[in-house]
PyMOL Python script that loads the backbone (N, CA, C, O; Angstrom):
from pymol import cmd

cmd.read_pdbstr("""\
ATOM      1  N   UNK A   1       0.845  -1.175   0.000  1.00  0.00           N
ATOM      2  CA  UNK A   1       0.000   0.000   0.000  1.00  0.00           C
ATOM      3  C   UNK A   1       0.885   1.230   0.000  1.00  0.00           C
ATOM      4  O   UNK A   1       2.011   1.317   0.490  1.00  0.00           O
ATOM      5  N   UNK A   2       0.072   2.327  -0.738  1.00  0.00           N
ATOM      6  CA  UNK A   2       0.836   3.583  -1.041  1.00  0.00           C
ATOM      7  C   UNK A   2       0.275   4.359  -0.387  1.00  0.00           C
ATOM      8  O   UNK A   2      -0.932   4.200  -0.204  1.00  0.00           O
ATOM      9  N   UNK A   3       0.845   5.283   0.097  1.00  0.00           N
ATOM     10  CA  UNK A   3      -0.236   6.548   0.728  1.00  0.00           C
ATOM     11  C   UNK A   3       0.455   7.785   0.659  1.00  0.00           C
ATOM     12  O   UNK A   3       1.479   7.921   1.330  1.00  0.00           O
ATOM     13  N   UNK A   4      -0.112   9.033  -0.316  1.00  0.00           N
ATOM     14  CA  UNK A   4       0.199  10.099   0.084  1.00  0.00           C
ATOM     15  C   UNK A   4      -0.943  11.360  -0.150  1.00  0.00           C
ATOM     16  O   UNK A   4      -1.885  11.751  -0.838  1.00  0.00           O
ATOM     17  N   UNK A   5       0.073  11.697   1.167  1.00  0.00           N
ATOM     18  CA  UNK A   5      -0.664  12.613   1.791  1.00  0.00           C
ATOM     19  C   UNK A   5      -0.326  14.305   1.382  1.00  0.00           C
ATOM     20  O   UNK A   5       0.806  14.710   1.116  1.00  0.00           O
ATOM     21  N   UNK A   6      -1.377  15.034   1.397  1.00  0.00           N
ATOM     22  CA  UNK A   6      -0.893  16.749   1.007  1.00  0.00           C
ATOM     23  C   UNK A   6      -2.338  17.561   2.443  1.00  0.00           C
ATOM     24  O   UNK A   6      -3.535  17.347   2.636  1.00  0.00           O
ATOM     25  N   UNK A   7      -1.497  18.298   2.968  1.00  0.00           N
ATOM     26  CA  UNK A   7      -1.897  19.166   3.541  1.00  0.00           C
ATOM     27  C   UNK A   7      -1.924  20.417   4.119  1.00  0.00           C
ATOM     28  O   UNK A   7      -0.944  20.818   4.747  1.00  0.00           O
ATOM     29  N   UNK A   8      -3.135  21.234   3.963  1.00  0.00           N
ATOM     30  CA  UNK A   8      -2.632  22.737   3.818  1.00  0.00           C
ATOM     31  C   UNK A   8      -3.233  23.520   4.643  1.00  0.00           C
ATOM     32  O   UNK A   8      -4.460  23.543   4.547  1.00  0.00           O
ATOM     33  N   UNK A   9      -2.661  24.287   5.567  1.00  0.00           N
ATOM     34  CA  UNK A   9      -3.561  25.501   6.386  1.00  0.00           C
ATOM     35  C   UNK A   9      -4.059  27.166   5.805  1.00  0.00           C
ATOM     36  O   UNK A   9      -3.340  28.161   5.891  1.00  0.00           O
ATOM     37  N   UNK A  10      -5.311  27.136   5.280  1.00  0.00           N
ATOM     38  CA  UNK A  10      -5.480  28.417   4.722  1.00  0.00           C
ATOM     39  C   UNK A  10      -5.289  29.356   5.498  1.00  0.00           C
ATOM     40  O   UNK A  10      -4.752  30.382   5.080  1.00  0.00           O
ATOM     41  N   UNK A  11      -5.688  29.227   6.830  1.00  0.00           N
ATOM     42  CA  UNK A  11      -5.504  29.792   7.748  1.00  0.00           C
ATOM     43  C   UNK A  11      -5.408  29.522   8.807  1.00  0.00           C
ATOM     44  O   UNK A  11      -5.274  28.322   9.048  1.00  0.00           O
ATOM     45  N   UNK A  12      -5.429  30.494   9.953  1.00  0.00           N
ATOM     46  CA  UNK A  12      -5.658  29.533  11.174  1.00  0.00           C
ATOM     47  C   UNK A  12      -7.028  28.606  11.270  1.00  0.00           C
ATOM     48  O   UNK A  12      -7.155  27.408  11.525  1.00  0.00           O
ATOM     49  N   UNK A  13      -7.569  29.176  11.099  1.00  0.00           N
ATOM     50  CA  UNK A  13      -8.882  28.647  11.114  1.00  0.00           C
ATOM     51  C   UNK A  13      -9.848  27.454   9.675  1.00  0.00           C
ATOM     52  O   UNK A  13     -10.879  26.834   9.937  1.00  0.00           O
ATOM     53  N   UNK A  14      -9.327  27.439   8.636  1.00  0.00           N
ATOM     54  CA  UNK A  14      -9.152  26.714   7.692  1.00  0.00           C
ATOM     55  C   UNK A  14      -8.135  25.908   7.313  1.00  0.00           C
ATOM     56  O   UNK A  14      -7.080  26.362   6.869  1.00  0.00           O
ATOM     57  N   UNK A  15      -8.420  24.383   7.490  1.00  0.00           N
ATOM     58  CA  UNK A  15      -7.259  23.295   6.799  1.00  0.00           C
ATOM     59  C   UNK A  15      -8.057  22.107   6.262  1.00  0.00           C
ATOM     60  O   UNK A  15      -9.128  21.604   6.600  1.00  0.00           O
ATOM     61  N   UNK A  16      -7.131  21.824   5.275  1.00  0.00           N
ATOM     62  CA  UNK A  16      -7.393  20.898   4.066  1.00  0.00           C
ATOM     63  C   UNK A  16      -6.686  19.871   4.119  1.00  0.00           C
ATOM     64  O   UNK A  16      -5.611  19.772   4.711  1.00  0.00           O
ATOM     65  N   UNK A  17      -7.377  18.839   3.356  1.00  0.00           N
ATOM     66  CA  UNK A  17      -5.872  17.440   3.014  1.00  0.00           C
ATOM     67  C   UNK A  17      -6.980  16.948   1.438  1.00  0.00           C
ATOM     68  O   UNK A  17      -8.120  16.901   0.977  1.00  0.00           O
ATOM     69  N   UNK A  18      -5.165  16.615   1.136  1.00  0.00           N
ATOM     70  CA  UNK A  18      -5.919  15.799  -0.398  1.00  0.00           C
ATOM     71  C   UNK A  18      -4.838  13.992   0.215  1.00  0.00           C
ATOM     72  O   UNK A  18      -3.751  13.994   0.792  1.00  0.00           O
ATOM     73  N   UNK A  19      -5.372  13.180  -0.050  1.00  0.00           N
ATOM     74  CA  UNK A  19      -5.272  11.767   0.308  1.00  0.00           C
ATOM     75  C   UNK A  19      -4.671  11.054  -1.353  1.00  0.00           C
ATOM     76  O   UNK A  19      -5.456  11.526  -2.175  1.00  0.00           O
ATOM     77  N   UNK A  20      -4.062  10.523  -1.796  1.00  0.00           N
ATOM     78  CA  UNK A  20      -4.104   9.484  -2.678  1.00  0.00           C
ATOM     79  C   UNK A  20      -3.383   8.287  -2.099  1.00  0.00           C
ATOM     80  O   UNK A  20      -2.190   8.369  -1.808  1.00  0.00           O
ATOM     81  N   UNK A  21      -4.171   7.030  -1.902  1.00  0.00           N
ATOM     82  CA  UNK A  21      -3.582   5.665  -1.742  1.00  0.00           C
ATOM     83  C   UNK A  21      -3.874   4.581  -2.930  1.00  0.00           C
ATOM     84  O   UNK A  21      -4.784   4.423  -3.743  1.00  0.00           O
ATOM     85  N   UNK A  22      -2.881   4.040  -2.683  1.00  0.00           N
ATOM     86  CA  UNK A  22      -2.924   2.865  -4.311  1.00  0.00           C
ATOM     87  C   UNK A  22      -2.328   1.461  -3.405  1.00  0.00           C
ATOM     88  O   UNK A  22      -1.270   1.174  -2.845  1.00  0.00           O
ATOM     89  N   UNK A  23      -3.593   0.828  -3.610  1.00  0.00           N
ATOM     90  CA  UNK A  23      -2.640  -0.873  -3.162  1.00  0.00           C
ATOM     91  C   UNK A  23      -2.835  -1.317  -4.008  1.00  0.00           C
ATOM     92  O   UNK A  23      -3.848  -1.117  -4.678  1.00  0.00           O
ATOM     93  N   UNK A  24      -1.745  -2.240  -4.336  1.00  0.00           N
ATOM     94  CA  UNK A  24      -1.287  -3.747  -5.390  1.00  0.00           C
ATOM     95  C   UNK A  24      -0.764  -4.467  -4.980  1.00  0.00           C
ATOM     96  O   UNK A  24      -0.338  -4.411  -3.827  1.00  0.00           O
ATOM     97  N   UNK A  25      -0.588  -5.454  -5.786  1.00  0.00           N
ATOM     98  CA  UNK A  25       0.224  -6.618  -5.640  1.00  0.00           C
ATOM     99  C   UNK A  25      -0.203  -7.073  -4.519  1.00  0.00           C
ATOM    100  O   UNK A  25       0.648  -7.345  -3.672  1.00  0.00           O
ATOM    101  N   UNK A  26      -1.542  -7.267  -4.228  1.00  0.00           N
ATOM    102  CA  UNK A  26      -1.590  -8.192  -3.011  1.00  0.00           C
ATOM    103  C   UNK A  26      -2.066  -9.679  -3.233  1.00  0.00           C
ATOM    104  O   UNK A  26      -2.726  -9.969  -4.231  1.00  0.00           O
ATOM    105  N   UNK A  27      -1.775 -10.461  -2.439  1.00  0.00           N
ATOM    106  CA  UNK A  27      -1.750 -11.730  -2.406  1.00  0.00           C
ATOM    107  C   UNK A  27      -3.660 -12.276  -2.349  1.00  0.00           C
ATOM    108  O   UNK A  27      -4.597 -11.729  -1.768  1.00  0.00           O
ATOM    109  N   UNK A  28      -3.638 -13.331  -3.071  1.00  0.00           N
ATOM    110  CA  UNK A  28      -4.997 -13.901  -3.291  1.00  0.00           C
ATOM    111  C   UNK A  28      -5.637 -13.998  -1.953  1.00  0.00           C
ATOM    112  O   UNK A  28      -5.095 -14.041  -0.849  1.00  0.00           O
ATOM    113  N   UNK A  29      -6.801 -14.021  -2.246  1.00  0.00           N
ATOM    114  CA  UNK A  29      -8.244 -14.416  -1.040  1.00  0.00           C
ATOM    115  C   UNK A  29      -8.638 -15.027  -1.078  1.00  0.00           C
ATOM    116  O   UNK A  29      -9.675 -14.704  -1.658  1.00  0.00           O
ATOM    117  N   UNK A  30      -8.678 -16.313  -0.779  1.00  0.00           N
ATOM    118  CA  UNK A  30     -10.178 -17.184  -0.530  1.00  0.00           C
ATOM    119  C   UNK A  30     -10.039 -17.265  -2.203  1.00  0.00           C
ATOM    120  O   UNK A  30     -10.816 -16.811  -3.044  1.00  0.00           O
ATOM    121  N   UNK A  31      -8.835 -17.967  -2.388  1.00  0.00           N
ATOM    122  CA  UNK A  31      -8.569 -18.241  -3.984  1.00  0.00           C
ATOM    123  C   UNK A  31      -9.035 -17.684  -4.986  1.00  0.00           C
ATOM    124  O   UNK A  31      -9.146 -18.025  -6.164  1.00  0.00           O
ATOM    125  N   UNK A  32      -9.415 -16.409  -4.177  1.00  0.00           N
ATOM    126  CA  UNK A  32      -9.748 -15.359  -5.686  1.00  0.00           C
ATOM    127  C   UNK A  32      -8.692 -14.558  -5.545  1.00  0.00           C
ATOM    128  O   UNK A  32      -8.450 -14.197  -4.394  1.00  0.00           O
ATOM    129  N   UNK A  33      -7.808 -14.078  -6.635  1.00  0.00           N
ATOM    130  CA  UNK A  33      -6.969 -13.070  -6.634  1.00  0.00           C
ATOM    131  C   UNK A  33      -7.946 -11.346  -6.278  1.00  0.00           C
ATOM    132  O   UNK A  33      -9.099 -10.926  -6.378  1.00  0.00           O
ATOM    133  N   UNK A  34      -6.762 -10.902  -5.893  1.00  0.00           N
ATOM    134  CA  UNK A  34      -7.294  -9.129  -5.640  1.00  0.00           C
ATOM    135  C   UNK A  34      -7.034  -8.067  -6.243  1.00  0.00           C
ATOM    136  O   UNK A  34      -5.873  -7.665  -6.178  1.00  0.00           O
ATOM    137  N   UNK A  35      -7.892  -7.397  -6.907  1.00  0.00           N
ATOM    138  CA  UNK A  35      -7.004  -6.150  -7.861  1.00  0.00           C
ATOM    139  C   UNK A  35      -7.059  -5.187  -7.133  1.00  0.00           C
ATOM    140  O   UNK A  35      -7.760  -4.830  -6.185  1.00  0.00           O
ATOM    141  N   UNK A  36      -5.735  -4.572  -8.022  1.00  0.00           N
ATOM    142  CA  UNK A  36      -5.393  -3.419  -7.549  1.00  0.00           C
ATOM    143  C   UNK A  36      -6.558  -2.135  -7.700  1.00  0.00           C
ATOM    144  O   UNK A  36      -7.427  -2.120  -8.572  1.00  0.00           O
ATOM    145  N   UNK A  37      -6.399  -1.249  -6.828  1.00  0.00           N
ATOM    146  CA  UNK A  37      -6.841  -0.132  -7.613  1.00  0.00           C
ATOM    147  C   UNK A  37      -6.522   1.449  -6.548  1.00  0.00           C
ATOM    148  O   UNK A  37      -6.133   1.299  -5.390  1.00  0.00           O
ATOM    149  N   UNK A  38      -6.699   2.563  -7.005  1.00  0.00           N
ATOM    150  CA  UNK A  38      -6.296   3.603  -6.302  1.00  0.00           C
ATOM    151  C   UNK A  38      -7.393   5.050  -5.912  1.00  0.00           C
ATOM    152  O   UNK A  38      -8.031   5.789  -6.661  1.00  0.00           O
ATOM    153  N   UNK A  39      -7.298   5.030  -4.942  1.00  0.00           N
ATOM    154  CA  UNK A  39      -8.669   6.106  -4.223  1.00  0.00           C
ATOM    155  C   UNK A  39      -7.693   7.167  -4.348  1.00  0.00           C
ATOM    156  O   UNK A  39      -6.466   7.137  -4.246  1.00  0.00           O
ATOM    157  N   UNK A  40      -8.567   8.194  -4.613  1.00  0.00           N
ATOM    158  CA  UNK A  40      -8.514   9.962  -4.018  1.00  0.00           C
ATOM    159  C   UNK A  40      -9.634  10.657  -3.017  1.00  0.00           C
ATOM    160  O   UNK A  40     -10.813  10.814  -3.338  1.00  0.00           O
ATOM    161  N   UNK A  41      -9.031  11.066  -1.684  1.00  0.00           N
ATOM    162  CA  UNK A  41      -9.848  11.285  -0.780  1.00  0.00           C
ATOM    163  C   UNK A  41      -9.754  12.921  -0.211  1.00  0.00           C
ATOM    164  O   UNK A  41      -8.701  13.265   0.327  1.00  0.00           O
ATOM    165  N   UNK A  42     -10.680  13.737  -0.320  1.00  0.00           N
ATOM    166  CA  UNK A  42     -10.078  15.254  -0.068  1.00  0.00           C
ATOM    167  C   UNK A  42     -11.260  15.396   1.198  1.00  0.00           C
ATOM    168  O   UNK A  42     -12.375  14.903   1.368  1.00  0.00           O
ATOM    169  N   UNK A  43     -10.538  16.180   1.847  1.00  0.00           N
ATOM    170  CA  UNK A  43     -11.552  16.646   3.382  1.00  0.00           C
ATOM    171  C   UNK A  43     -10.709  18.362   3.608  1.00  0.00           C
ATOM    172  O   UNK A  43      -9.628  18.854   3.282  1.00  0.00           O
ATOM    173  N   UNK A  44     -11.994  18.838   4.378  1.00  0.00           N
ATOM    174  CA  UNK A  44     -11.695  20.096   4.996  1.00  0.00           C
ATOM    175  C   UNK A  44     -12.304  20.266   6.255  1.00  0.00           C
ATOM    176  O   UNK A  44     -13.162  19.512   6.715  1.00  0.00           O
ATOM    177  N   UNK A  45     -11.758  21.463   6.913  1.00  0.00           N
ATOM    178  CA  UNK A  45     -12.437  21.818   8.276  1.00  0.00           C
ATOM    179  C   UNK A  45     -12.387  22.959   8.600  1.00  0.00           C
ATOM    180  O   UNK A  45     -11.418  23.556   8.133  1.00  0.00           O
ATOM    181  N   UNK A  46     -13.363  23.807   9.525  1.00  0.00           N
ATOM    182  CA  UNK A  46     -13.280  25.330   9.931  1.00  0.00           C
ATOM    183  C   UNK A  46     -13.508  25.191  11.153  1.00  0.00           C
ATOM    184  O   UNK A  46     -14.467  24.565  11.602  1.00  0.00           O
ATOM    185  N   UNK A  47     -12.624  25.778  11.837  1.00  0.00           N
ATOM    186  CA  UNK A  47     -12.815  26.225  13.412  1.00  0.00           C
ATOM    187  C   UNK A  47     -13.795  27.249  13.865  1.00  0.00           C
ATOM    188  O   UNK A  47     -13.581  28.436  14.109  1.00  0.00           O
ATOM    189  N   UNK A  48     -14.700  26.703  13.922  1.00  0.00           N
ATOM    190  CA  UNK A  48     -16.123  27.987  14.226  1.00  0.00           C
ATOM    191  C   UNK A  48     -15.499  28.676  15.268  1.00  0.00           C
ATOM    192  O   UNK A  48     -15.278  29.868  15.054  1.00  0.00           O
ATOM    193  N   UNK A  49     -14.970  27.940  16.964  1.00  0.00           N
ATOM    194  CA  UNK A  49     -14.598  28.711  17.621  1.00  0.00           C
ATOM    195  C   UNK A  49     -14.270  27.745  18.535  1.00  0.00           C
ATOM    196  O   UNK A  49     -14.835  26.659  18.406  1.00  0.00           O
ATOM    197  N   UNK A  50     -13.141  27.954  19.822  1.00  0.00           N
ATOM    198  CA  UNK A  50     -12.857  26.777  20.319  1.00  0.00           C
ATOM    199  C   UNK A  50     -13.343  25.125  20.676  1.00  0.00           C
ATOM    200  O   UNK A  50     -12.688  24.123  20.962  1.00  0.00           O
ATOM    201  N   UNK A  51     -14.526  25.331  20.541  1.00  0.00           N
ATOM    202  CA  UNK A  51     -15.372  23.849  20.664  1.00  0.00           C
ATOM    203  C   UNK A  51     -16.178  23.257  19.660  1.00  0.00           C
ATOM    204  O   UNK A  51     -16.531  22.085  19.796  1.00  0.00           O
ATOM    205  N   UNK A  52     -16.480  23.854  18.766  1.00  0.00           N
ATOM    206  CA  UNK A  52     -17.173  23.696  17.331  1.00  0.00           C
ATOM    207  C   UNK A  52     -15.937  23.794  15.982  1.00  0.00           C
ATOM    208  O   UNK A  52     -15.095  24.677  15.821  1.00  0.00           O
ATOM    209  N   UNK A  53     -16.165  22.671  15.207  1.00  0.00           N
ATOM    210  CA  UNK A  53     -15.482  22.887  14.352  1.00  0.00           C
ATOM    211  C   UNK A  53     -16.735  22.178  13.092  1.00  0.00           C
ATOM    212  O   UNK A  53     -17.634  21.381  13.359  1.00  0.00           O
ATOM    213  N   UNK A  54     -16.451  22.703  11.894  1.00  0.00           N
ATOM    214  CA  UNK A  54     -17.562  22.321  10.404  1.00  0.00           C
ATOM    215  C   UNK A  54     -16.397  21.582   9.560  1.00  0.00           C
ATOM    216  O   UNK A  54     -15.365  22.135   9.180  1.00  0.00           O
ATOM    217  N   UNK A  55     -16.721  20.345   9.354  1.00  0.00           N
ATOM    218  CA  UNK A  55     -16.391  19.784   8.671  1.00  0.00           C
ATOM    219  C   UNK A  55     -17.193  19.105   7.498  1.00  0.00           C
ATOM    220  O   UNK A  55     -18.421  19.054   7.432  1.00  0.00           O
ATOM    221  N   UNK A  56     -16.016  18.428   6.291  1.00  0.00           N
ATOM    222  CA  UNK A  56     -16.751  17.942   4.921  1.00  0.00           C
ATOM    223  C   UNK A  56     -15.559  17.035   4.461  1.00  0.00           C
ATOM    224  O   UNK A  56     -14.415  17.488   4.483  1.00  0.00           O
ATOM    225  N   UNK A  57     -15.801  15.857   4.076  1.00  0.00           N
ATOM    226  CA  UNK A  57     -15.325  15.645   3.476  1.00  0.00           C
ATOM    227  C   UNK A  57     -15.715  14.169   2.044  1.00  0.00           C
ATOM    228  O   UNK A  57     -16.788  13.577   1.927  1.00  0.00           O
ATOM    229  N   UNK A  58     -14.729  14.005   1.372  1.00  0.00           N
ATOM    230  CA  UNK A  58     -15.394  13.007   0.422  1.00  0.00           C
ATOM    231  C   UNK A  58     -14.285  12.217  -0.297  1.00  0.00           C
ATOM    232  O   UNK A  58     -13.328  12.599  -0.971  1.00  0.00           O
ATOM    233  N   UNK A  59     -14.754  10.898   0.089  1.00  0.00           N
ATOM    234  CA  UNK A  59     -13.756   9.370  -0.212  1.00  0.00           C
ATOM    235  C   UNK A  59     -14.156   9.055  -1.330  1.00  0.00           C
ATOM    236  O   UNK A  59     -15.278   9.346  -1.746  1.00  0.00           O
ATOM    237  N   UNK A  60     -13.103   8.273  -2.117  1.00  0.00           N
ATOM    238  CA  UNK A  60     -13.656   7.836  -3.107  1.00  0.00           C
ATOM    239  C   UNK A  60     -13.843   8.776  -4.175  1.00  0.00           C
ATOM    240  O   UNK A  60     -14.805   8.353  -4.814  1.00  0.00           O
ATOM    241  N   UNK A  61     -13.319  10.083  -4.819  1.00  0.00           N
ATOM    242  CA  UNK A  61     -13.789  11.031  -5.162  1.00  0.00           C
ATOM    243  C   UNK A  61     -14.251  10.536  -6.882  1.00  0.00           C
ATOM    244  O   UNK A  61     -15.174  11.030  -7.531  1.00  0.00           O
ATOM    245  N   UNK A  62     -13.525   9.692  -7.233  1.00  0.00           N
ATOM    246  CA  UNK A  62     -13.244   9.459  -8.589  1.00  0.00           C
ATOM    247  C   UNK A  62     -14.619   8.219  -8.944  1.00  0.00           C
ATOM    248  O   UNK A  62     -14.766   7.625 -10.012  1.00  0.00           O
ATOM    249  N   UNK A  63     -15.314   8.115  -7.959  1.00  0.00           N
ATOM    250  CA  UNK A  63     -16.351   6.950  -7.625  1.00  0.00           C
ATOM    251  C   UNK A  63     -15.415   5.695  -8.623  1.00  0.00           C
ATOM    252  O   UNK A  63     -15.601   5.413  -9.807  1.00  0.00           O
ATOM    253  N   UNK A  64     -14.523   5.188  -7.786  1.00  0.00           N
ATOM    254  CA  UNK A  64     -13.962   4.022  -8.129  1.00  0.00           C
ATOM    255  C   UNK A  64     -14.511   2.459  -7.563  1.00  0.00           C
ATOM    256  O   UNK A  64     -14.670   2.187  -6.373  1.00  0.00           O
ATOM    257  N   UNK A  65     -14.719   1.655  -8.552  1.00  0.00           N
ATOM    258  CA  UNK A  65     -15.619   0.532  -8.030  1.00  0.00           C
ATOM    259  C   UNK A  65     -14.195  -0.587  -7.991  1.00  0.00           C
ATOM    260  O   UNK A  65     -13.340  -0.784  -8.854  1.00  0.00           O
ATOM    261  N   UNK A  66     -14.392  -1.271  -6.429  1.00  0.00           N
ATOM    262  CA  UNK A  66     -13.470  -1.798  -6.042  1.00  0.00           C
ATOM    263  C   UNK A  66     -13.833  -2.747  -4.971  1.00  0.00           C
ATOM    264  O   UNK A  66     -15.055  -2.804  -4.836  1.00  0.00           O
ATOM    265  N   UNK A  67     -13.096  -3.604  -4.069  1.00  0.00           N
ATOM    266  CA  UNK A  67     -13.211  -4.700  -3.529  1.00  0.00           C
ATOM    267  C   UNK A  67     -11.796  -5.059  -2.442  1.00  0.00           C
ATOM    268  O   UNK A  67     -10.749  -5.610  -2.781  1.00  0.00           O
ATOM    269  N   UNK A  68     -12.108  -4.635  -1.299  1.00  0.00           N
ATOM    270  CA  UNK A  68     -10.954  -4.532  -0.030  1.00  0.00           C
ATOM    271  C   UNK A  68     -10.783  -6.167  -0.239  1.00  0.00           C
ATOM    272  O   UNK A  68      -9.673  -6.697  -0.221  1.00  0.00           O
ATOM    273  N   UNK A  69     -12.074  -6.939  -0.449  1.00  0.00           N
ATOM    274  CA  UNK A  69     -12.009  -8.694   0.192  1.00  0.00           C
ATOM    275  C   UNK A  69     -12.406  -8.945  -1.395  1.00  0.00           C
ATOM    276  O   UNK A  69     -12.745  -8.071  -2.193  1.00  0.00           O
ATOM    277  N   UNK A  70     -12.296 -10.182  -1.616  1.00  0.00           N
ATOM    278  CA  UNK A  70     -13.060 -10.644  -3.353  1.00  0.00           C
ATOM    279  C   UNK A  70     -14.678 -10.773  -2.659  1.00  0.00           C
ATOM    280  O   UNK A  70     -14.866 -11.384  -1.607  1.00  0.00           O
ATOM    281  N   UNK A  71     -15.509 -10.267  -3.238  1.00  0.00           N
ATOM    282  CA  UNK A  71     -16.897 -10.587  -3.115  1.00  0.00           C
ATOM    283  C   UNK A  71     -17.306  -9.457  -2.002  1.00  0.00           C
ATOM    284  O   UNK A  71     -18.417  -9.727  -1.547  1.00  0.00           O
ATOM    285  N   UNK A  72     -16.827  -8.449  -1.511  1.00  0.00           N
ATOM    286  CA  UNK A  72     -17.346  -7.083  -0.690  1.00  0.00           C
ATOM    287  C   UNK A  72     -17.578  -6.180  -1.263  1.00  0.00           C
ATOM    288  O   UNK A  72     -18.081  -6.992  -2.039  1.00  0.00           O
ATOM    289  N   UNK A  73     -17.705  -5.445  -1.616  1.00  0.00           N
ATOM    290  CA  UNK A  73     -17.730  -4.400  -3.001  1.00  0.00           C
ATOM    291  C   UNK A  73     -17.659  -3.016  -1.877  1.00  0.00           C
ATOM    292  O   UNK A  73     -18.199  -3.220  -0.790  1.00  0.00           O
ATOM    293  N   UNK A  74     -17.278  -2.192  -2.010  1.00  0.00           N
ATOM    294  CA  UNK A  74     -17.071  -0.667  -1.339  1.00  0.00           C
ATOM    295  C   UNK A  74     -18.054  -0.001  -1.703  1.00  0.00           C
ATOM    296  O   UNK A  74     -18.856  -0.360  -2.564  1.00  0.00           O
ATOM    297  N   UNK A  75     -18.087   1.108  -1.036  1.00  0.00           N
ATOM    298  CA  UNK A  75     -19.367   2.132  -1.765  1.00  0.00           C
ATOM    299  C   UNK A  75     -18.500   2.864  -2.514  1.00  0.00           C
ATOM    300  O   UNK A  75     -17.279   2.940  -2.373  1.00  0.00           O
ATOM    301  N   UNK A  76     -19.442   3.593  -3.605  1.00  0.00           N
ATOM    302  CA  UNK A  76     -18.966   4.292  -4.369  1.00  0.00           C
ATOM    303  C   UNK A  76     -18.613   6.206  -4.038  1.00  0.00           C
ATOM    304  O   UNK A  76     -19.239   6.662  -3.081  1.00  0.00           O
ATOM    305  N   UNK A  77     -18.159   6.686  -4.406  1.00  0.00           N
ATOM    306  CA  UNK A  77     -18.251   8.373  -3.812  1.00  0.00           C
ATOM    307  C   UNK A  77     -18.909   8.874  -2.678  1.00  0.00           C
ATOM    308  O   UNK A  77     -19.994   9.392  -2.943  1.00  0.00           O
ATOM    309  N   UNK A  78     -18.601   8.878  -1.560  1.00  0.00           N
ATOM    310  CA  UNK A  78     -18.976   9.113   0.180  1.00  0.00           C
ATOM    311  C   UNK A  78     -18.798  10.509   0.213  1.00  0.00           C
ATOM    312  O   UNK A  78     -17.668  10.994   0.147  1.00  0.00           O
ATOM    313  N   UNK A  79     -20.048  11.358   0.330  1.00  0.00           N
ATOM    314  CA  UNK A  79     -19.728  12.720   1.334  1.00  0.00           C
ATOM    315  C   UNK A  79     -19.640  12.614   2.459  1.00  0.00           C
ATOM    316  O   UNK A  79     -19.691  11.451   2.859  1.00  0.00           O
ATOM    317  N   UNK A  80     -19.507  13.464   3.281  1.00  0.00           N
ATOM    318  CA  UNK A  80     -20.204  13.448   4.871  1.00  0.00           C
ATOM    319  C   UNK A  80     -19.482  15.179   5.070  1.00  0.00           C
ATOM    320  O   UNK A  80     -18.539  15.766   4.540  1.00  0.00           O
ATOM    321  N   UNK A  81     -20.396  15.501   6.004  1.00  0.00           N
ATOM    322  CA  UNK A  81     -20.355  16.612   6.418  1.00  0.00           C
ATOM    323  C   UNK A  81     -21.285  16.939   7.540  1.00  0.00           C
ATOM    324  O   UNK A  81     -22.436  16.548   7.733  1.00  0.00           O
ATOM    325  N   UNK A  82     -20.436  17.840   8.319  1.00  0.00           N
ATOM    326  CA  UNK A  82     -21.287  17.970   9.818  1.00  0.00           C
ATOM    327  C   UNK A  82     -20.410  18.642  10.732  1.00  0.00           C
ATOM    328  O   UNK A  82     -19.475  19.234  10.191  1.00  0.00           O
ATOM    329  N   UNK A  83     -20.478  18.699  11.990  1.00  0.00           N
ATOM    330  CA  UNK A  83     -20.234  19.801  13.079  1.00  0.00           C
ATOM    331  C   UNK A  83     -19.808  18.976  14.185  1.00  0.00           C
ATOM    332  O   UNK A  83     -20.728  18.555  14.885  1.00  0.00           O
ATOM    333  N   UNK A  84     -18.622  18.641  14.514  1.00  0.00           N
ATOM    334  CA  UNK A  84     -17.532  18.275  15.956  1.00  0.00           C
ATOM    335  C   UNK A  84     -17.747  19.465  17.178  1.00  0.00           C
ATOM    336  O   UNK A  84     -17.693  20.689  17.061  1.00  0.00           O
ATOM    337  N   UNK A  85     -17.926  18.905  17.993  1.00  0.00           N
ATOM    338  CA  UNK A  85     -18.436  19.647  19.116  1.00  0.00           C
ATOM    339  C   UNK A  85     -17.472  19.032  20.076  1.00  0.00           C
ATOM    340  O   UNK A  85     -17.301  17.813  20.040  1.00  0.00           O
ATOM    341  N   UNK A  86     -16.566  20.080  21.280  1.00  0.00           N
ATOM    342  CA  UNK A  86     -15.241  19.418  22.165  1.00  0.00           C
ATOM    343  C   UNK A  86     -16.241  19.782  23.857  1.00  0.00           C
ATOM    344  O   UNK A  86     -17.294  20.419  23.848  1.00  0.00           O
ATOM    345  N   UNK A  87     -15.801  19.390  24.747  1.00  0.00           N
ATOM    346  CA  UNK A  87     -15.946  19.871  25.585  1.00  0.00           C
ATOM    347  C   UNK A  87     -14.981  19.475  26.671  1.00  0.00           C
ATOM    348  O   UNK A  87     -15.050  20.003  27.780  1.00  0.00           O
TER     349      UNK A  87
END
""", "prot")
cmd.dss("prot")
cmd.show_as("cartoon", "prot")
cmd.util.cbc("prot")
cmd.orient("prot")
């Protein structure tokens, strides 16, 4: 497995990441071989104010159809977005 990572602070209060991982060459399953294949994953976040932060982000961007196990299938393009609360 490959993984790289990019990440950036717009500001204090704004930061980003862009994700690309690629696995291959991995060894068969349950005598089915496994293909390769490679995700792009980008997320962000804003610091509303010390205990609230807004986040978004989205896996899968390229909606790549793929298989962690032979016969599991992944979902395709994932948003999510929502509000972290600290206390």
């Amino acid at each position: 497995q490959t993984s790289i990572n990019f990440y950036h602070r717009f500001s204090k209060k704004l930061t980003s990441s862009l994700q690309f991982m690629s696995l291959s060459d991995r060894p068969a399953a349950w005598s089915a071989p496994r293909e390769d294949y490679q995700l792009l994953n980008a997320s962000a976040q804003y610091s509303i104010n010390d205990n609230l932060v807004a986040y978004g982000k989205i896996e899968n961007i390229e909606d790549i159809i793929y298989e962690t196990e032979p016969g599991f299938s992944s979902p395709g393009r994932t948003i999510f977005m929502g509000i972290r609360a600290s206390f």
